[in-house]
C-alpha positions as CSV (number, residue, x, y, z in Angstrom):
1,X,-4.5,-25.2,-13.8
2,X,-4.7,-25.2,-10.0
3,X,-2.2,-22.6,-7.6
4,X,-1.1,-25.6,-6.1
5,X,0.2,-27.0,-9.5
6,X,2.3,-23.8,-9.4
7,X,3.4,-24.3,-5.6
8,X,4.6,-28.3,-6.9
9,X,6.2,-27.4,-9.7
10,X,8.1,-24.8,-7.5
11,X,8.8,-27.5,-5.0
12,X,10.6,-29.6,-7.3
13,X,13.2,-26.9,-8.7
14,X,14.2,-26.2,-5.1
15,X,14.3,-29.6,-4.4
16,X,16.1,-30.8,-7.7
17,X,18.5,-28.1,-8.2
18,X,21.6,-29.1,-6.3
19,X,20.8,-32.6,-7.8
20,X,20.6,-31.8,-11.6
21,X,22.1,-28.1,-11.9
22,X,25.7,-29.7,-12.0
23,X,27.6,-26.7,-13.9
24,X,25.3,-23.5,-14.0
25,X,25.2,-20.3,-16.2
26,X,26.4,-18.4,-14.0
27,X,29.7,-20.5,-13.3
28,X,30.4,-20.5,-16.5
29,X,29.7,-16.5,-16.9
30,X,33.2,-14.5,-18.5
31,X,32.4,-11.1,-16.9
32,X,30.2,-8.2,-17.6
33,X,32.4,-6.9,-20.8
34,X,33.6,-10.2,-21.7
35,X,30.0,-12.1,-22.7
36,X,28.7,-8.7,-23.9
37,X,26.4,-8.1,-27.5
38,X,25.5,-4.8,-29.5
39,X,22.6,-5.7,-32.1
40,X,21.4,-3.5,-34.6
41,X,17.9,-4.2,-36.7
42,X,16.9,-2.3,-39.3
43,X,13.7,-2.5,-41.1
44,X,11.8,-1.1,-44.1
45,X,8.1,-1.5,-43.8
46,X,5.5,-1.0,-46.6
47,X,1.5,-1.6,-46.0
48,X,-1.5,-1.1,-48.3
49,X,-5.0,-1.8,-47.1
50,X,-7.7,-1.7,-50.1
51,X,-10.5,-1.7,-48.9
52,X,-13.6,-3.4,-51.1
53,X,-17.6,-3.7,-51.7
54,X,-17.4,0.4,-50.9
55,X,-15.7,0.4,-47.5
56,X,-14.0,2.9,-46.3
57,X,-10.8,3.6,-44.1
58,X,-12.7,4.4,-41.0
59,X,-9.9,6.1,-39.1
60,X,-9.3,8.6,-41.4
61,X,-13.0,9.5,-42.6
62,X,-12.2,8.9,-46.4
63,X,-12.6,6.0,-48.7
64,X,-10.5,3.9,-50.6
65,X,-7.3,2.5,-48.7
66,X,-4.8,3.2,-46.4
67,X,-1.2,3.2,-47.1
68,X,2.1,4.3,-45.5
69,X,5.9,3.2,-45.4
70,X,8.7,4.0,-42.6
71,X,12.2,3.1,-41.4
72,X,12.7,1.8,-38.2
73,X,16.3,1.1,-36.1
74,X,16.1,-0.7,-33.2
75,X,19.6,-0.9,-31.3
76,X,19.6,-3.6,-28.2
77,X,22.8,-3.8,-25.7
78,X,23.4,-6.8,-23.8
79,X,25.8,-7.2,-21.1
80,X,27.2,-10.4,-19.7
81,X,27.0,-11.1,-15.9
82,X,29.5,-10.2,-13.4
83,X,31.5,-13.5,-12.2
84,X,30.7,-14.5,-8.5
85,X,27.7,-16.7,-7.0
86,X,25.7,-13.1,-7.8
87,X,26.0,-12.4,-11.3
88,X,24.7,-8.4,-12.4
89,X,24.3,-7.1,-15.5
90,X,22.4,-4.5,-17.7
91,X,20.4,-4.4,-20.9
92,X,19.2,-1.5,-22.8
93,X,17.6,-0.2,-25.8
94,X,17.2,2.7,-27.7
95,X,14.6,2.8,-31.0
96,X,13.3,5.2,-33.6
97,X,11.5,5.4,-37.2
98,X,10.9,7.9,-39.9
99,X,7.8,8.2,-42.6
100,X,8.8,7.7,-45.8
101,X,5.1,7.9,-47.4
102,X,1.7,8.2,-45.9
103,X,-0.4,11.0,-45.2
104,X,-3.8,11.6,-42.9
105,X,-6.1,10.7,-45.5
106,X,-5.1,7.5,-45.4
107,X,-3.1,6.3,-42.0
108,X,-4.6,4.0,-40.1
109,X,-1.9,1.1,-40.6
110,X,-0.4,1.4,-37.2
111,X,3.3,2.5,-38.5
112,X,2.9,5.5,-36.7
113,X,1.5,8.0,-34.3
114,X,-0.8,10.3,-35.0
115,X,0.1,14.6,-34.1
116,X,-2.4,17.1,-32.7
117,X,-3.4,17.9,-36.0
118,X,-4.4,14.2,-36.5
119,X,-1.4,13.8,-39.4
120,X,0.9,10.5,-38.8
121,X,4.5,11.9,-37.4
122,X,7.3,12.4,-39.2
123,X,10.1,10.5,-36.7
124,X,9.0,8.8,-33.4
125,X,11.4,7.4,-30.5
126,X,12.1,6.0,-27.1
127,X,14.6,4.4,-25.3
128,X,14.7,2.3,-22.0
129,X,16.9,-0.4,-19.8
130,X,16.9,-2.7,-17.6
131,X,19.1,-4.3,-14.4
132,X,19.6,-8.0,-14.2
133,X,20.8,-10.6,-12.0
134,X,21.8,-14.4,-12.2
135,X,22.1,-16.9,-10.1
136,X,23.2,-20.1,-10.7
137,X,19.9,-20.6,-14.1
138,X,17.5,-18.1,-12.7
139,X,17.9,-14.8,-13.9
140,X,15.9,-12.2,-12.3
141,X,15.3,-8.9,-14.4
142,X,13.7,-5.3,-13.8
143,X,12.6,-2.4,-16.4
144,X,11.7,-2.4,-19.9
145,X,12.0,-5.2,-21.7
146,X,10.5,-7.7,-24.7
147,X,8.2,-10.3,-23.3
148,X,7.0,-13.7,-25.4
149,X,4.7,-15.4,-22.5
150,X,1.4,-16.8,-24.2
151,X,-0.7,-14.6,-21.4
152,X,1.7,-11.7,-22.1
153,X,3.8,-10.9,-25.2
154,X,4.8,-7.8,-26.8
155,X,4.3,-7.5,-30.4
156,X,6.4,-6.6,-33.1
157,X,4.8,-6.5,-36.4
158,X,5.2,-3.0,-37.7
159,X,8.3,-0.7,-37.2
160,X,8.6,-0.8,-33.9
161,X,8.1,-3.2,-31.0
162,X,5.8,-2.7,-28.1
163,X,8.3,-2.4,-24.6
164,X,6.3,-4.0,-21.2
165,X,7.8,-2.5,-17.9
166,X,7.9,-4.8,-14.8
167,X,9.8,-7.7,-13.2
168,X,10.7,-11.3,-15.1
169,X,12.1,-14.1,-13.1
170,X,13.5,-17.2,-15.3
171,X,14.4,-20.1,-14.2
172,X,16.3,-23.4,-15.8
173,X,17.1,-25.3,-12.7
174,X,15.9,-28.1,-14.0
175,X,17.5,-29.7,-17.4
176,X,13.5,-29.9,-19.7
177,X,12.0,-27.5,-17.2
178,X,11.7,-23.9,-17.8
179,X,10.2,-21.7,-15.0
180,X,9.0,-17.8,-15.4
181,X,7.3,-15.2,-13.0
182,X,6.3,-11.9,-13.8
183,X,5.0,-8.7,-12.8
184,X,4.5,-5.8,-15.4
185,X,3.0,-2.4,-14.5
186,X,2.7,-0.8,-18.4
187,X,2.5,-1.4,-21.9
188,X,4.1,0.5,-24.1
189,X,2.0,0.0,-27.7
190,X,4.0,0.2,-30.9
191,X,3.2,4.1,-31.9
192,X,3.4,5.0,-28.8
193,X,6.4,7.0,-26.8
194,X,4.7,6.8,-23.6
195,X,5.6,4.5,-21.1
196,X,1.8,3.2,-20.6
197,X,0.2,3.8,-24.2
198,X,-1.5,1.2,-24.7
199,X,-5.6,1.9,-24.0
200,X,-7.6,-0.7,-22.7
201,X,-11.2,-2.4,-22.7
202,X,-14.3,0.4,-24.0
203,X,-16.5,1.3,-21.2
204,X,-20.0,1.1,-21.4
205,X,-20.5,4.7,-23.6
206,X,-17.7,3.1,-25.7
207,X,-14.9,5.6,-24.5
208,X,-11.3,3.8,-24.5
209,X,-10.4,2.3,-21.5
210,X,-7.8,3.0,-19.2
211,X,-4.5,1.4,-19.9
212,X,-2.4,-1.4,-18.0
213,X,-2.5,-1.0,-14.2
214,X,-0.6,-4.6,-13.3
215,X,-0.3,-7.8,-14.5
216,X,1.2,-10.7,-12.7
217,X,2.4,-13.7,-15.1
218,X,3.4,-17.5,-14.5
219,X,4.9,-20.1,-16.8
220,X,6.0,-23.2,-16.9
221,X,7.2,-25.6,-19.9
222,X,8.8,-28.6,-20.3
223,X,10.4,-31.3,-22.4
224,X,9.4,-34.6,-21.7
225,X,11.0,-36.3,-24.5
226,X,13.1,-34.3,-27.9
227,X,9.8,-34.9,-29.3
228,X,7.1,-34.2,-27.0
229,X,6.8,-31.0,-25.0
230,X,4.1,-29.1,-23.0
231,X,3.4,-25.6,-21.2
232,X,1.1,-23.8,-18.9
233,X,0.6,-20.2,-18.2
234,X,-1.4,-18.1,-16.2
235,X,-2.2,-14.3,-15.5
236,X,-4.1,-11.4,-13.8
237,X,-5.0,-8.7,-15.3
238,X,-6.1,-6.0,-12.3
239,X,-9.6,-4.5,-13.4
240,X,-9.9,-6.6,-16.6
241,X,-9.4,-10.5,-16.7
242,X,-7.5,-14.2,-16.0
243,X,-5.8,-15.9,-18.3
244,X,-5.1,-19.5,-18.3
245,X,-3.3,-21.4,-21.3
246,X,-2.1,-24.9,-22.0
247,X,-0.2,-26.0,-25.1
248,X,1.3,-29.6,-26.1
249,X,3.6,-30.3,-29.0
250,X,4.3,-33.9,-30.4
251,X,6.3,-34.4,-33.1
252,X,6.0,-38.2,-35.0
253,X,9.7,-39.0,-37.1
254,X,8.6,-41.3,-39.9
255,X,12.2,-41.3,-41.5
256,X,15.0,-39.1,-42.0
257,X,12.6,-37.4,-44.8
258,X,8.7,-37.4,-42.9
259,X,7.3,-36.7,-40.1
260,X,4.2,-35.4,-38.1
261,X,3.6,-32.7,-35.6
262,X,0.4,-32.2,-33.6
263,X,0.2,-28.7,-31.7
264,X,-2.4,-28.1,-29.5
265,X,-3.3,-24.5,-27.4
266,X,-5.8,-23.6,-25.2
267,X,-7.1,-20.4,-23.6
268,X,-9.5,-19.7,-21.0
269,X,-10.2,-16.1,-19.9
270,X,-12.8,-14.8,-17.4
271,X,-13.0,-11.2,-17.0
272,X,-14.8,-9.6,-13.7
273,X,-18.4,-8.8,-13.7
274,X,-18.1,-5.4,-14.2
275,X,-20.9,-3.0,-16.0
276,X,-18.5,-0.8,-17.6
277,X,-16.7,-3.5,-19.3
278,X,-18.1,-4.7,-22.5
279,X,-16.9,-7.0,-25.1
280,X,-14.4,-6.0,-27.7
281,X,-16.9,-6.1,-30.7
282,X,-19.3,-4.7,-29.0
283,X,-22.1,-7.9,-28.8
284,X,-24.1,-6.4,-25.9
285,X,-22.6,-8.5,-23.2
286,X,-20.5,-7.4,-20.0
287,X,-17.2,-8.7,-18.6
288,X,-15.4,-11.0,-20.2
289,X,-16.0,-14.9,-21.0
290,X,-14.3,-17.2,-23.5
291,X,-12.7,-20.5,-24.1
292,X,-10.4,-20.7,-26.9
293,X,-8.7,-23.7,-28.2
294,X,-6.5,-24.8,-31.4
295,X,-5.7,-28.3,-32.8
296,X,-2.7,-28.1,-35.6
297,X,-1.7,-31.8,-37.6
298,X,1.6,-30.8,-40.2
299,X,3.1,-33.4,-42.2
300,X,6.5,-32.3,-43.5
301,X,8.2,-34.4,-46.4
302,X,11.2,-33.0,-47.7
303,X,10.7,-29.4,-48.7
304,X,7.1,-29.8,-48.7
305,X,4.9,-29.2,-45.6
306,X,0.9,-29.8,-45.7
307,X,-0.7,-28.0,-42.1
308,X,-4.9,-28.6,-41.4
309,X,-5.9,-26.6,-38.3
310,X,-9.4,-26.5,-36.8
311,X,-10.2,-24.0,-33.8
312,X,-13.2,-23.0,-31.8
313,X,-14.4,-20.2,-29.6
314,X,-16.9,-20.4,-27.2
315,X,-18.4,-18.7,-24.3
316,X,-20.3,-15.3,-23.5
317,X,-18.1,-13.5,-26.3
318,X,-15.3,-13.5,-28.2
319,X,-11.4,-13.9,-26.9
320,X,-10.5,-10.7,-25.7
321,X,-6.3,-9.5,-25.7
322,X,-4.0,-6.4,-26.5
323,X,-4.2,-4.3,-23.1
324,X,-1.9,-7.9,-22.2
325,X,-0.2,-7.6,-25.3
326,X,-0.6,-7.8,-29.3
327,X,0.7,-10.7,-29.7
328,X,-1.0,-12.8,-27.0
329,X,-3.1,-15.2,-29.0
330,X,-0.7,-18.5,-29.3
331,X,-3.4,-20.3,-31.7
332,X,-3.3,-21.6,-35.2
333,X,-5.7,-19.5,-36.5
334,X,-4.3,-16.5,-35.4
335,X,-2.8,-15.0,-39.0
336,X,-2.0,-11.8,-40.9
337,X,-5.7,-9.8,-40.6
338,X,-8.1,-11.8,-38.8
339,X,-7.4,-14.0,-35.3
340,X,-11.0,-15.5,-36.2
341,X,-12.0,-15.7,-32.4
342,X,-15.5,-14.4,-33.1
343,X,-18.3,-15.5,-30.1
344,X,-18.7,-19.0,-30.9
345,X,-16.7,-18.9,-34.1
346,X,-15.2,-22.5,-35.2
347,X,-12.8,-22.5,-38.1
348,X,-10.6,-24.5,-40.3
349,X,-7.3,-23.8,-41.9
350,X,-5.3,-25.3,-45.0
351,X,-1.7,-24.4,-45.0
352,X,1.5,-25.2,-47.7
353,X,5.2,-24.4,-47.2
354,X,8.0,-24.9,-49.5
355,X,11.5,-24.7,-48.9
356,X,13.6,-23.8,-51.9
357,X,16.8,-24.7,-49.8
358,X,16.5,-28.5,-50.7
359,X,15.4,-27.5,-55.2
360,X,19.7,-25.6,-54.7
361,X,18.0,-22.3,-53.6
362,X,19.2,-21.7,-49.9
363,X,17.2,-19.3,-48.1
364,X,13.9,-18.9,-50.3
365,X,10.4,-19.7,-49.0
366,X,7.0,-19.7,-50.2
367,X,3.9,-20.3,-48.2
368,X,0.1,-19.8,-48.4
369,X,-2.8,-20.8,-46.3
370,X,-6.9,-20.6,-46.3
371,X,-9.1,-20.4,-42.9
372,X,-12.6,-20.0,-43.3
373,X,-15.0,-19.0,-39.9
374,X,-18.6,-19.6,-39.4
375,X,-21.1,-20.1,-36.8
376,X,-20.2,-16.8,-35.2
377,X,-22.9,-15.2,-32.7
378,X,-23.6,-11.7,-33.7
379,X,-25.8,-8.9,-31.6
380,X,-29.1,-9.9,-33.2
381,X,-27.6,-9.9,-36.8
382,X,-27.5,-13.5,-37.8
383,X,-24.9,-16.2,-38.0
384,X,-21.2,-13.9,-38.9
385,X,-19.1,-15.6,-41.5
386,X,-15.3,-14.9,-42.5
387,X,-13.0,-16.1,-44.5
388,X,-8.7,-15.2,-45.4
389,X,-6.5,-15.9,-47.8
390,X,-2.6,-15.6,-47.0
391,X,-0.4,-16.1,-49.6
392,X,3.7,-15.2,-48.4
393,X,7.0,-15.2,-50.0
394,X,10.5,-14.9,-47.9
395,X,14.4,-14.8,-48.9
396,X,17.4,-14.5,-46.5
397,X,20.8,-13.4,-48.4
398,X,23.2,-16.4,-46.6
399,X,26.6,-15.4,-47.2
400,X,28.6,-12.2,-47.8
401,X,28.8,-8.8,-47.0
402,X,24.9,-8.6,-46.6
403,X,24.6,-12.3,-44.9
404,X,21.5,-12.2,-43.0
405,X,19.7,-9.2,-44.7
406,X,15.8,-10.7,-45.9
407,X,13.0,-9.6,-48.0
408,X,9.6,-10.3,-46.9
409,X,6.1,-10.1,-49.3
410,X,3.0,-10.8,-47.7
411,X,-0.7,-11.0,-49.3
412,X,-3.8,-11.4,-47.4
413,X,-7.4,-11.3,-49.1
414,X,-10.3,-10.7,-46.2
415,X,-13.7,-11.3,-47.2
416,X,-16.9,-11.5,-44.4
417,X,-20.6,-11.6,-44.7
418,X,-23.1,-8.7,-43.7
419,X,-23.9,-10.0,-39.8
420,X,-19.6,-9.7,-39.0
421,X,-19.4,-7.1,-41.6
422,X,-18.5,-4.8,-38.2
423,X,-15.3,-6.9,-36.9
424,X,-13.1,-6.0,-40.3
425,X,-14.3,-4.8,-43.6
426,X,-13.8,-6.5,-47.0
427,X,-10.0,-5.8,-47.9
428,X,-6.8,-7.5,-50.0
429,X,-3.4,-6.3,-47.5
430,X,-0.6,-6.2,-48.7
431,X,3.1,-5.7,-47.1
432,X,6.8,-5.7,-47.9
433,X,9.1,-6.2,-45.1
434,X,13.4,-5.9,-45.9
435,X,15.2,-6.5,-42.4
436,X,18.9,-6.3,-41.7
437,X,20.2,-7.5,-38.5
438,X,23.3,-6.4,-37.5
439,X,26.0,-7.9,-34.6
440,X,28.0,-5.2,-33.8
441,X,29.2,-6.9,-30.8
């Protein structure tokens, strides 16, 4: 992924847009008021870690498990855009959760921060916004918002989501041709208030690192055919690494009933040589080195879907993310406790889904999978193994008062041997997730 791929592909939207951009967003916008939305989420969040073979819950000094619960409500205002070639607009958001259960002897889940007394809080909150302008298919937006780039996403999977601060530009010019620029100057990590919580790489005495400085993102996807799509992404990380990803997507229809999808992703990151960065898992080695890549085959028939997934890691350590995001790692392997990215970790994955909707159940999912991880380098320790078990059930209420409103259980068993014994330690997690999303507007 060359700069003057990016430079081409930029080319063409200027070139093509009067062409294929016949009637644009922005023509069709109905005013600032008129295309406005008010969502409200709610979520109830319950998470047990057990920990086995005599581990301990290392973040709280005391053995056995960790376990908490919380509330969350996370209100999101959307304007529309102003009519005119120039279209302006605003977003904001406002967020907050409460402890239900969970004390300091056993936190540690990530629900919540921690006090000056080292005790989880009772309520947490922030807020933010952002301006926005359109024109014609390119909106260009500033200040705190949700990001879902491969090279830079915010996560979202405990109460509260992590808010990135910076500068997106979209653009949809081009009818199969999405375009994205970016520019973020802090992280905002899930238990944190701060603007720029999120810590960063260790140094070499293995203090926490300083947090996000800048990051500068690019993007581009596109759909060749209904069935066949691909994307690249790139970005820089100022003081830590680049980031390159490619993904392809190909979906095979058999009949109305069967078909087969291939999904392929790929990550290469290369950190600066730097002696007071060292790897994530601490395998004596400095900067930061990896190729990453993920091959997915699922054939779906009816309500049945069978997934087999093999992915690989290779280079001077392990992949390396979270000061770009907790949620940037766009692989198959990538699931409920382990990512297994190890330093020259290869791994396979078995997967089922059901789909109740098509046995008169509307709404009701089940779904389990396996991935097993060897040939993982270790500092001087021998060949790390790991192995997961997920097992997940899901049902959304579809009509009525409560339309929308879903119940989440998840299971995940984590076993690995003695040399990776230091990456996670033995333990069965389980979580129950109820969501209700709300439209006020």
């Amino acid at each position: 992924m060359r700069v003057m791929k990016w430079s081409m592909i930029a080319l063409a939207v200027a070139a093509g847009t009067s062409q294929f951009a016949m009637a644009s967003s922005q023509d069709e916008s109905k005013g600032f008021i008129e295309d406005q939305s008010l969502k409200l989420k709610t979520r109830f969040e319950y998470m047990n870690r057990d920990f086995k073979n005599g581990a301990g819950n290392g973040t709280s000094g005391t053995a056995g498990y960790r376990q908490d619960s919380g509330l969350s409500q996370l209100l999101t205002y959307e304007s529309g855009f102003t009519q005119g070639t120039v279209g302006f607009g605003l977003d904001a958001m406002a967020m907050g959760s409460v402890k239900l259960d969970g004390g300091s002897g056993h936190r540690g889940n990530g629900l919540f921060a921690n006090d000056s007394d080292g005790n989880p809080e009772k309520s947490q909150g922030k807020i933010g916004g952002a301006v926005k302008f359109r024109v014609s298919d390119t909106v260009l937006k500033y200040g705190q918002q949700f990001v879902a780039s491969p090279v830079f996403a915010t996560d979202d999977s405990r109460l509260l989501p992590e808010v990135a601060t910076g500068t997106l530009i979209t653009s949809k010019e081009i009818k199969g041709l999405e375009l994205s620029a970016g520019r973020f100057t802090s992280l905002s990590k899930q238990t944190g208030m701060g603007r720029d919580s999120i810590g960063g790489l260790p140094d070499e005495n293995g203090n926490g690192g300083k947090g996000l400085t800048n990051i500068n993102i690019f993007g581009a996807s596109y759909s060749f055919t209904d069935n066949f799509t691909g994307a690249l992404a790139a970005s820089d990380a100022d003081d830590y690494f680049k980031k390159y990803y490619v993904n392809l997507n190909y979906t095979l229809p058999i009949n109305d009933e069967q078909s087969l999808n291939f999904d392929f992703n790929g990550y290469h990151t290369k950190g600066e040589s730097r002696g007071d960065l060292v790897d994530a898992i601490g395998d004596g080695t400095t900067g930061v080195d990896n190729n990453l890549w993920s091959l997915a085959a699922a054939y779906s028939i009816g309500a049945h879907k069978f997934t087999l997934a093999h992915q690989r890691s290779s280079g001077d350590n392990a992949y390396y993310y979270g000061v770009d995001g907790n949620s940037t790692i766009f692989v198959a392997n990538s699931i409920q406790i382990s990512d297994f990215v190890g330093r020259d970790e290869r791994s396979w994955q078995a997967r089922y889904d059901l789909n109740m909707k098509t046995y008169g159940v509307p709404g009701l999912s089940f779904m389990t999978r396996y991935v097993m991880g060897d040939h993982i380098t270790t500092n001087g320790l021998g060949e790390g193994k790991e192995n997961e078990w997920n097992a997940e059930s899901k049902y959304v209420i579809q009509e009525g008062p409560a339309k929308d409103l879903s119940f989440r259980l998840r299971y995940a068993m984590y076993r690995s041997n003695g040399a990776y014994s230091g990456y996670s330690s033995d333990n069965n997690d389980t979580r129950l997730i109820v969501e209700y999303p709300l439209n006020i507007l």
